[in-house]
Each structure stands twice: as structure tokens, then as C-alpha cells.
C-alpha positions in Angstrom: 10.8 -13.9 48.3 11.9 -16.0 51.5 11.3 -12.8 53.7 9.4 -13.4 56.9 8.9 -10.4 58.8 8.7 -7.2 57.5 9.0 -3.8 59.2 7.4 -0.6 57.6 6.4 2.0 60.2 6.1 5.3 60.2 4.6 5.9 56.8 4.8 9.3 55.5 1.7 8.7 53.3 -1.1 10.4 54.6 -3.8 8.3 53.0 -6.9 10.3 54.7 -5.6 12.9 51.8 -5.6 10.6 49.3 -3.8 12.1 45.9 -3.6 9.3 42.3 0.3 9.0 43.2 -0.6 8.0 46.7 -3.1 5.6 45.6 -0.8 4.3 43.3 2.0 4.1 45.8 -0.9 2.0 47.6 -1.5 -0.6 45.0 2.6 -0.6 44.4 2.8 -1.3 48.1 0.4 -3.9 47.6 1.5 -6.0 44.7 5.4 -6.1 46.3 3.9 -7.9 49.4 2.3 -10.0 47.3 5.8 -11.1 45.9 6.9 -12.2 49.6 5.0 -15.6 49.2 7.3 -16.2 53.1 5.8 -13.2 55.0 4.3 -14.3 57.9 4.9 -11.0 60.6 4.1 -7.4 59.1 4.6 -4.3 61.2 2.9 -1.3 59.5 2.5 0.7 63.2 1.9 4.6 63.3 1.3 4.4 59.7 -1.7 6.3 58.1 -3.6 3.8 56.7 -7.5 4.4 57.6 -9.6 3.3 55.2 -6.5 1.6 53.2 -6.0 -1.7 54.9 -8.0 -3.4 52.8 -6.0 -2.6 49.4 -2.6 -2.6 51.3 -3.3 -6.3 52.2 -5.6 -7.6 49.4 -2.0 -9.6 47.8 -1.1 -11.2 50.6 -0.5 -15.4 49.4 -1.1 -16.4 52.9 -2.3 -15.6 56.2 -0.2 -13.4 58.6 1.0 -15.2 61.9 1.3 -11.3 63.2 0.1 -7.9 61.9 1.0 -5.2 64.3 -1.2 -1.9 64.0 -0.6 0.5 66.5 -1.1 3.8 66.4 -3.1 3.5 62.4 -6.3 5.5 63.1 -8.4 2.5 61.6 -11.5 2.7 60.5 -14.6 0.5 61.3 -14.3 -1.0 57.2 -10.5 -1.9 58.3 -12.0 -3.5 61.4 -14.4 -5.2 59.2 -11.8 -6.3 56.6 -9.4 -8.0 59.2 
């Protein structure tokens, strides 16, 4: 629970083919972040998230000091979310 950055690139999960064990792998994903009450840097670059950011980050207990993106084909509602 005291972790403070996190690094979880290259995601294998191609949510733009969204399947129920992906989007369950989502809300999984989700909730565990939720559990690092510390986290304060989260690295999720070249992963496949458009469209997703919203439910990957929706557990967060606190504000991020750094969220790096690169390379996530985001989607204007990500845009909109962050």
C-alpha cells in the first residue's frame, strides 16, 4: 500500500477489441490501484487504452503528481476525463 510509482507499459490488452475478460481485467486493474492509497507517479505508456482511461483510473484515492501516456491512442472522452 505504500507504493509510489508504478510502472505498467506495454499492455498486451487491446481494449479497442474489447472481450468480458478484458473488461474485467479492466475493472481488476482498476480496483488494485485503488488499493495503493501512496501512488503518486503511474506509467501506463504504449498501452492500449482508448476509450478505457476513464474506468482504469476511476479508484484512484488521490490525485497523481505524474501520469505518463505516451504512445496510448487516446480518445477525445480520455482527453475529456483527465
Amino acid at each position: 500500500p505504500e507504493l509510489r510509482s508504478l510502472k505498467l507499459q506495454y499492455s498486451n490488452v487491446d481494449v479497442r477489441r474489447l472481450t468480458p475478460e478484458s473488461a474485467i481485467g479492466i475493472r481488476c486493474l482498476a480496483g488494485q490501484l485503488g488499493m495503493l492509497p501512496s501512488l503518486r507517479e503511474l506509467n501506463l505508456g504504449s498501452s492500449r487504452l482508448s476509450g478505457n482511461l476513464r474506468q482504469i483510473l476511476c479508484d484512484l484515492q488521490a490525485p497523481l503528481e505524474s501520469l505518463e501516456l505516451a504512445f496510448c491512442s487516446l480518445v477525445p472522452a480520455d482527453l475529456a476525463f483527465l
